[in-house]
N, C-alpha and C positions, 0 to 999 in steps of 0.2 A: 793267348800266348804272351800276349804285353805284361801280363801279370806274373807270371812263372818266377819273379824275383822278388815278388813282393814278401812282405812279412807275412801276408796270410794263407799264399801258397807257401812258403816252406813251413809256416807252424802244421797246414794238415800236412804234408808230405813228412813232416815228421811223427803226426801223433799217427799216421799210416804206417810208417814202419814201426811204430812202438808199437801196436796193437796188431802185425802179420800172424802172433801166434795166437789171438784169439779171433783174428778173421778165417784163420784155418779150421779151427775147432767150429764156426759157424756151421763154413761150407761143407765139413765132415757130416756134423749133426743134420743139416738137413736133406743130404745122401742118405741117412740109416733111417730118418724117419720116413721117409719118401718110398723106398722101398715096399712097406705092409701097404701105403696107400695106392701105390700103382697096382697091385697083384688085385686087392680090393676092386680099384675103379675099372679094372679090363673084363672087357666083355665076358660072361660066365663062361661063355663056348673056346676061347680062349685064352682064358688064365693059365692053362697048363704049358702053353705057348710060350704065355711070358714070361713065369715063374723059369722054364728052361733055359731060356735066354738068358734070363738077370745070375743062373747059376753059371750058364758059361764064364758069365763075364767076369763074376766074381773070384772065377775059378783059374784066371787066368792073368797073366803078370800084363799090368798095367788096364785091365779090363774097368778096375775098380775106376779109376782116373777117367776113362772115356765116360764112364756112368756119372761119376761126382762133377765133370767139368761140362757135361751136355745138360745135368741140371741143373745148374750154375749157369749157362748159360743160354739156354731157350725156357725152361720149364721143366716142370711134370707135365704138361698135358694131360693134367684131370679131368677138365669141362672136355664130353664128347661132342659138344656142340658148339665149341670155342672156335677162334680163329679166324679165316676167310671161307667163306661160304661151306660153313660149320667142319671144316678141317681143320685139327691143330695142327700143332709143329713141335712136342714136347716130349721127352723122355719115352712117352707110353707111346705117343703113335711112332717112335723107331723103334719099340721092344714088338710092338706090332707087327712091322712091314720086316722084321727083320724074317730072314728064312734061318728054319733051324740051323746051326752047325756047335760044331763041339768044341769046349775050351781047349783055347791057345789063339795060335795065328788066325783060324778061319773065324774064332766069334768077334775078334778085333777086324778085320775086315767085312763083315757081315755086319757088323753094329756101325761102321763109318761109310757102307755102302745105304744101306736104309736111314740112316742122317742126312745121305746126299738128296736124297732120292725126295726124304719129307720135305727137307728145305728148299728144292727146288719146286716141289707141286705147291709150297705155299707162296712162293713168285710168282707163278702162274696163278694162282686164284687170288692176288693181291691188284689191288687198284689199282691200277696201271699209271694212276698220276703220281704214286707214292714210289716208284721206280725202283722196286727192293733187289732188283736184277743186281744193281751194284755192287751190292753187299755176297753176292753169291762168289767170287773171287775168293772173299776173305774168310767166308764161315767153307770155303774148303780146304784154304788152308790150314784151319782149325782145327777141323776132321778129319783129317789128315793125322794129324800128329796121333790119333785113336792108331792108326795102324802100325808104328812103331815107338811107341810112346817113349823109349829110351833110348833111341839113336840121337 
């Protein structure tokens, strides 16, 4: 925070907002490729699970965002044996735990309900010295924002 006036925090705070619109075009790109990989890495018995899921969402205003911004920020959750005690916490294991429902209101609440849900079982199967309980406040208020994305 002593820094925050220095010349080398504002040259990045600047060449950061010179480049917003190609740090957009990233995080897009790797939402669209992410997608074939998730349907791929899910269990064969339920791909058809997921595949439904990722259609709600895509089908639904502001679904896309919940999907682009939860894998931005946790993962894909590719590795099935990633994680704490080989649980992830990534994109697939919430297209996973989500329960069906149909685009609109209910795949936006069913996709920020099974985000609560992974993130908090990976609190609980995390080291207990690493104290990630803290962080569960703030990553709901994050998923949160999945259930009315434009309010």
């Amino acid at each position: 925070m002593r820094a925050r006036n220095s010349p080398k925090v504002r040259q990045l705070k600047r060449i950061l907002y010179e480049t917003r619109d190609l740090q957009a075009k990233f995080i897009l790109q790797r939402a669209e490729k992410a997608i074939p990989r998730l349907i791929k890495a899910a269990p064969k018995n339920r791909r058809a699970h997921v595949i439904r899921n990722i259609n709600a969402l895509m089908n639904t205003a502001g679904g896309r965002y919940a999907l682009i911004d939860y894998i931005n920020f946790k993962g894909e959750g590719l590795s099935m044996n990633g994680g704490y005690r080989g649980q992830n916490w990534g994109v697939l294991q919430v297209l996973l735990a989500m329960r069906p429902a149909p685009a609109g209101k209910p795949a936006l609440n069913e996709f920020a309900n099974a985000a609560m849900y992974i993130l908090d079982r990976r609190v609980k199967n995390s080291p207990k010295s690493r104290n990630e309980a803290r962080w569960l406040p703030g990553w709901n208020n994050r998923i949160n924002t999945y259930r009315n994305p434009w309010v």
